[in-house]
C-alpha positions in Angstrom: 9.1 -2.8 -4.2 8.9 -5.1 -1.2 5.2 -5.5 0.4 7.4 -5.1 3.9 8.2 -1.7 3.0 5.0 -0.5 2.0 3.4 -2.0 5.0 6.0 0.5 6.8 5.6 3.3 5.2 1.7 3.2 5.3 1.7 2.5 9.1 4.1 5.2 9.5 1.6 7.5 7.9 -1.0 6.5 10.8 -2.9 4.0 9.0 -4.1 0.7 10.9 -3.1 -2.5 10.1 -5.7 -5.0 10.9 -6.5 -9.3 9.1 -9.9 -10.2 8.6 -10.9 -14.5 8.8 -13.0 -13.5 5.6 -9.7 -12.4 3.5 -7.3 -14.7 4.4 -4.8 -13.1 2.0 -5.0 -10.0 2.7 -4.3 -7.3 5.4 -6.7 -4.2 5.8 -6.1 -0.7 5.9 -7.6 1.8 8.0 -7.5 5.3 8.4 -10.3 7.9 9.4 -13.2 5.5 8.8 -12.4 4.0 5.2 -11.1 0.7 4.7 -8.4 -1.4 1.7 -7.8 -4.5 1.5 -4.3 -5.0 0.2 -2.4 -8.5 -1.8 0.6 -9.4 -3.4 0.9 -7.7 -6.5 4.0 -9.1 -8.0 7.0 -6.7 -9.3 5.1 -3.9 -7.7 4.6 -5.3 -4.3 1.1 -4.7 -2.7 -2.0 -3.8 -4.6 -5.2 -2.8 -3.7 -7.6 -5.8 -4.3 -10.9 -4.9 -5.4 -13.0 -1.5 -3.7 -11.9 0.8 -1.5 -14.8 2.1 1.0 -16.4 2.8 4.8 -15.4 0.0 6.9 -18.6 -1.4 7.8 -18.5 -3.9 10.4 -15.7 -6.7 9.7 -15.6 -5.6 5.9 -15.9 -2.7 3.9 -19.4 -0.7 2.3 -18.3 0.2 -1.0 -20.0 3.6 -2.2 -22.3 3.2 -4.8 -25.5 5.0 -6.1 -29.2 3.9 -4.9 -31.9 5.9 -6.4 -30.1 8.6 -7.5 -28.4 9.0 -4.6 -24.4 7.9 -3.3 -24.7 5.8 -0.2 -22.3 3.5 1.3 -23.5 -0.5 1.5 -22.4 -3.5 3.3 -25.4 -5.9 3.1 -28.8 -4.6 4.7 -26.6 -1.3 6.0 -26.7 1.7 4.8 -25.1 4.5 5.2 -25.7 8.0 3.0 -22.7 9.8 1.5 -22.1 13.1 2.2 -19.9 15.4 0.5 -17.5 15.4 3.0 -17.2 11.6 3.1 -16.7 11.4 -0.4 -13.9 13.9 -0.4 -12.8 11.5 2.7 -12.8 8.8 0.4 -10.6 10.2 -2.4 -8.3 11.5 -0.2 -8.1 7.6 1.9 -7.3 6.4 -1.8 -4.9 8.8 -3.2 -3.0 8.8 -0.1 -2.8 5.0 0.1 -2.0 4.9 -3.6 0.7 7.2 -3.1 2.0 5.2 -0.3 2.2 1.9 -2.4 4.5 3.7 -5.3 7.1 5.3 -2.4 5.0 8.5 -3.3 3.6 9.8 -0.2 1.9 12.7 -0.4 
């Protein structure tokens, strides 16, 4: 699948297109809050490249857990995770997975 494609079809599900100086190769993706970086993936065009999270200032806060609880960090931020934002987060991924097969959903 050509990455020119994908790029289309995700903008044209309302997702924002944006480059960051600290990934160079890649473009972000951002929707509702939550944040991708996407690279070349070969055969398969775009994949995801590494965590998908809360954008957090010029990055992204991956969610993690911290003393039993699920928070979302991007260096000394932090920001808890409520239910909704995790079901916010599934729902970025899946939908941006789905995207990147020609799968929306």
């Amino acid at each position: 699948m050509l990455p020119e494609e994908q790029l289309q079809r995700i903008y044209a599900a309302g997702f924002e297109l944006q480059t960051f100086d600290r990934f160079p190769q890649a473009i972000g993706v951002l929707k509702d809050g939550y944040i991708a970086f996407l690279i070349p993936g070969g055969p398969e065009g775009l994949q995801i490249l590494g965590n998908v999270g809360r954008h957090m200032g010029e990055s992204l806060g991956p969610l993690v857990e911290r003393g039993g609880r699920k928070v979302f960090v991007h260096k000394e931020e932090m920001i808890e995770a409520t239910p909704e934002m995790i079901s916010a987060l599934d729902q970025f991924k899946a939908e941006l997975k789905g995207l990147l097969r020609g799968n929306p959903q």
